[in-house]
C-alpha positions, 0 to 999 in steps of 0.5 A: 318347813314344808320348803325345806322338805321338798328340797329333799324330796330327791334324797327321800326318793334315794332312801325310800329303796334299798334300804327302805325296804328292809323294815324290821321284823316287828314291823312285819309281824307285831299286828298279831298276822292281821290280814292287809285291810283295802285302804281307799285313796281319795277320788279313786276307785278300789284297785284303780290305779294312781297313775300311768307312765307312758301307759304303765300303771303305778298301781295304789297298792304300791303308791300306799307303800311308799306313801306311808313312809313319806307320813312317818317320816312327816309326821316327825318333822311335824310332830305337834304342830297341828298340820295334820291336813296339810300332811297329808295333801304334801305327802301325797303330792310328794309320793305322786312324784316321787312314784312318777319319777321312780317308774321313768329311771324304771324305763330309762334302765329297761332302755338302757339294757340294764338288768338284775340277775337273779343272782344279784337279787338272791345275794341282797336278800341274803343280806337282809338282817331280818332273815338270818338265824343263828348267824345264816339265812334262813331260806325256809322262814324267807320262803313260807313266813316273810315273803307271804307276809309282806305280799298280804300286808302291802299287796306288793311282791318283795322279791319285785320291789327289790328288783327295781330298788336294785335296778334304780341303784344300778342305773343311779351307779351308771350316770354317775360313773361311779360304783361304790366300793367303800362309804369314802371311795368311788371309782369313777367311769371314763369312757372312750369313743372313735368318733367320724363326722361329715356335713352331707348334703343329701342321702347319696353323699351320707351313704358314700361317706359312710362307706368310705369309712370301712376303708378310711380309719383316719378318719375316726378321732378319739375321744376320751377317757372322758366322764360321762359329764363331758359328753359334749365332746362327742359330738362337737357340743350338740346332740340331744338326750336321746342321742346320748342315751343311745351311745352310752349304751353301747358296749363291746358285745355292740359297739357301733350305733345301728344308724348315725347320729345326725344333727342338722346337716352333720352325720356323726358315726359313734364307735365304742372302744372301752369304759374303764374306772380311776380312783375318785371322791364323788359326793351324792349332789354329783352322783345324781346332778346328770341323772336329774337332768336326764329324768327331767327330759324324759318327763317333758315327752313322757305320757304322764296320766295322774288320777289323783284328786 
């Protein structure tokens, strides 16, 4: 049972945002407004945090949040087997985790340029089943009751878990290159780049060859429409994550790397022309297969601290 639960540990990630958070109003207020009790974390001092990614912290308000839903979750897999320790230590190993891997897509988005707007936050929150009455949203019972609610009962802001729930969601979409338009039909993104590569010998070359770029466009090749799961293509089969990371990145307001790429002796100058979409099925395995991979090499570099007994 246990190997079957960490192999969806990935998927209860996935769960654990957007709609996750979105738990019932009974939930919320059938503790008679009791006021949130410190909860203390094992080996750990109250307020100290679980642990830190690249130097920020994953506080143990916000690690017992999500550490909640994994036992109830457990708790149902398990129900009246006895396992109540062994519980206990898996959900909290999974929670860690899950909570490290949240805050690097966290990082990897901010790298990336992605941001929510506030119109995109207030448009999901009026989307909250909780927050309609009589068949709208109720600004007034959303601002005075249901915001101050959930910050005293789990010491976190809704409004900023939402924000990062839709901002994993945003970048799940983006190495995926698919946005959802419906449960059966994606749409998945091409991308096209002007690529112009030279093996240099030294700096002065590189800087001629760059400079006869400006004048050379024959020398730039196309390559694509292609999925971001052909990336190789770009540069002749080689380049590294971070190499990656910065090209896709790139868009009409930025189109052109501010240096080139160079792998070994070879220069390559990367110029973006457009992303558009086509009609795809696509399931989730596909969807977060090269987002895994990436994940996984930020965390081999990553400074990972855990506080955790």
């Amino acid at each position: 049972m246990l190997d079957i639960l960490r192999k969806n540990a990935r998927s209860w990630l996935i769960k654990l945002t957007l709609g996750a958070i979105i738990i019932s109003f009974a939930f919320f207020f059938g503790y008679n407004r009791m006021t949130r009790a410190k909860k203390s974390i094992k080996g750990l001092a109250p307020g100290q945090a679980v642990a830190t990614v690249n130097g920020v912290e994953i506080s143990d308000t916000e690690f017992s949040f999500f550490f909640d839903r994994n036992m109830e979750r457990l708790k149902g897999a398990f129900k009246g087997e006895g396992m109540a320790e062994t519980i206990h230590k898996f959900a909290q190993n999974m929670t860690l985790q899950q909570m490290i891997q949240r805050q690097l897509l966290l990082q990897t988005s901010r790298s990336l340029g992605i941001r929510v707007t506030d119109a995109e936050l207030a448009a999901t929150i009026r989307k909250n089943p909780e927050l309609i009455r009589d068949g709208e949203f109720d600004p007034i019972f959303y601002r005075h009751q249901y915001l101050p609610y959930f910050e005293n009962r789990f010491g976190i802001n809704y409004e900023e878990l939402l924000r990062q729930d839709l901002t994993i969601n945003a970048l799940e979409r983006l190495f995926a290159g698919t946005e959802s338009k419906a449960p059966e039909q994606n749409e998945s993104a091409l991308w096209t780049f002007e690529v112009a590569s030279k093996a240099v010998k030294d700096e002065a070359e590189e800087k001629a060859f760059l400079d006869s770029l400006a004048k050379n466009r024959s020398a730039f090749k196309t390559v694509g429409p292609i999925p971001i799961e052909e990336r190789a293509k770009i540069l002749n089969g080689r380049g590294t994550f971070e190499d990656f990371e910065k090209i896709f990145a790139l868009n009409a307001a930025h189109p052109v790397l501010d240096k080139p790429v160079k792998i070994g002796d070879e220069v390559f100058v990367v110029r973006f022309v457009g992303r558009k979409t086509s009609p795809v099925k696509a399931t989730q395995e596909k969807q977060t297969e090269f987002l895994d991979s990436w994940i996984r090499e930020q965390a081999k570099t990553a400074n990972i601290v855990t506080y955790l007994q």
